[in-house]
Structures are given as structure tokens and as C-alpha cells.
C-alpha positions as a Markdown table, in Angstrom:
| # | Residue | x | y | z |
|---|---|---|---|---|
| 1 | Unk | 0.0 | 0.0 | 0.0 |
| 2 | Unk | 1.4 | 3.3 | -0.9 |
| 3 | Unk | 2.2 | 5.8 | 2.1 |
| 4 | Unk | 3.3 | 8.8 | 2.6 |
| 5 | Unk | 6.1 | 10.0 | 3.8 |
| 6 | Unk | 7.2 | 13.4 | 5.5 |
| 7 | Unk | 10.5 | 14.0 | 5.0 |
| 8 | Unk | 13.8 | 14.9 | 2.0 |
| 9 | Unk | 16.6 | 16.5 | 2.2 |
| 10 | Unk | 17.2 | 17.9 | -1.1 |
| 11 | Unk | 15.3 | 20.0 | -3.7 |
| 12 | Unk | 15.7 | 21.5 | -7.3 |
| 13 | Unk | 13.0 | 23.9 | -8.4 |
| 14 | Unk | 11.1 | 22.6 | -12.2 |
| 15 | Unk | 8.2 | 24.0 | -13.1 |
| 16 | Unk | 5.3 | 21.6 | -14.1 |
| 17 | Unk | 1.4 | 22.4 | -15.7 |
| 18 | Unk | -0.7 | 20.2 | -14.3 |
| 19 | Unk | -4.7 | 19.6 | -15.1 |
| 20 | Unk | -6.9 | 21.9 | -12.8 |
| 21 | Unk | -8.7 | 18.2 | -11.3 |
| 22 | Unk | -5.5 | 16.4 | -10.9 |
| 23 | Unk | -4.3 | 19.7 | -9.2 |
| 24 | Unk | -7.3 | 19.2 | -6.9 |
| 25 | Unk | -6.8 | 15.7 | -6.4 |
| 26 | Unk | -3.5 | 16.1 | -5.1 |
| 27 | Unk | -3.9 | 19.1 | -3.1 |
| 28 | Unk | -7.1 | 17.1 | -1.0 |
| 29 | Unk | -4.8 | 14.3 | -0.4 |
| 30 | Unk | -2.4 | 16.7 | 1.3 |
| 31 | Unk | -4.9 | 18.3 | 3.5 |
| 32 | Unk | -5.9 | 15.1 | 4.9 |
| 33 | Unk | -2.6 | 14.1 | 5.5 |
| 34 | Unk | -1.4 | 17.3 | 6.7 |
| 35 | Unk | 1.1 | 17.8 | 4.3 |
| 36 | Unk | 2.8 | 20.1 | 1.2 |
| 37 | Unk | 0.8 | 19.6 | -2.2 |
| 38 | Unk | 5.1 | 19.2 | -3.2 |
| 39 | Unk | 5.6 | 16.2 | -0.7 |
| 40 | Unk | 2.5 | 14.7 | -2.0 |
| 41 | Unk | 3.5 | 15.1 | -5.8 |
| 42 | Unk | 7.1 | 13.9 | -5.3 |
| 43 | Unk | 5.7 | 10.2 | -3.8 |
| 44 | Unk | 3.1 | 9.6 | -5.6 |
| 45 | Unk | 5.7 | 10.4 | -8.7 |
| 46 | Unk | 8.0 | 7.6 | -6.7 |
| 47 | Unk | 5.7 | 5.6 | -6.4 |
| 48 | Unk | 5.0 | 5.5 | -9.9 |
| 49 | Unk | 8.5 | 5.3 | -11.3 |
| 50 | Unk | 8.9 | 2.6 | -8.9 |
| 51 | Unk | 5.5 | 0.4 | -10.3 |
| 52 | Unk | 6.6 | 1.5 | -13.7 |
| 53 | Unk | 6.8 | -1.8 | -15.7 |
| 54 | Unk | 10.1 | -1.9 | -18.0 |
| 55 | Unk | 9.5 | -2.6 | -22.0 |
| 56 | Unk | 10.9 | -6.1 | -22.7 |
| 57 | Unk | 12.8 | -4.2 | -25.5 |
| 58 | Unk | 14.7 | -2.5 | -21.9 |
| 59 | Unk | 16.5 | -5.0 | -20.9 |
């Protein structure tokens, strides 16, 4: 189950554009976990390089 975390260490700034729901989405999710709409984006975009099946082609 995925969980979120509170804490890093070290940041770069990029900018993103994001949909206005998924921008929503994300930003409920943090309230409920009392957290930064960042934090939340940076797991959830662990989370899905991490369940990110590889192409055969890959290796």
C-alpha cells in the first residue's frame, strides 16, 4: 500500500502544468494528510516510477 512520507533533504525547483482536477486531487490528499501539495507530488511520482513496468525491449 502506498504511504506517505514526510521528509527529503534535497530540492531543485522545475516547473510543471498540471490539469486543474488532478491539481485538486492532489492538493485534497495533502490536506488530509497534513502535508505540502510538493511532498505529495514527489511520492506519488516515486511511487510511480517505482511500479513502472520496463518494455521487454529495456532490458
Amino acid at each position: 500500500m502506498f504511504r506517505l512520507k514526510r521528509e527529503y533533504t534535497e530540492y531543485e525547483n522545475k516547473s510543471l502544468r498540471l490539469p486543474k482536477d488532478l491539481i485538486g486531487k492532489v492538493q485534497t490528499l495533502a490536506n488530509e494528510n497534513q502535508m505540502s501539495f510538493n511532498k505529495v507530488v514527489i511520492q506519488c511520482i516515486e511511487y510511480a516510477l517505482d511500479h513502472t513496468e520496463k518494455n521487454a525491449n529495456d532490458g
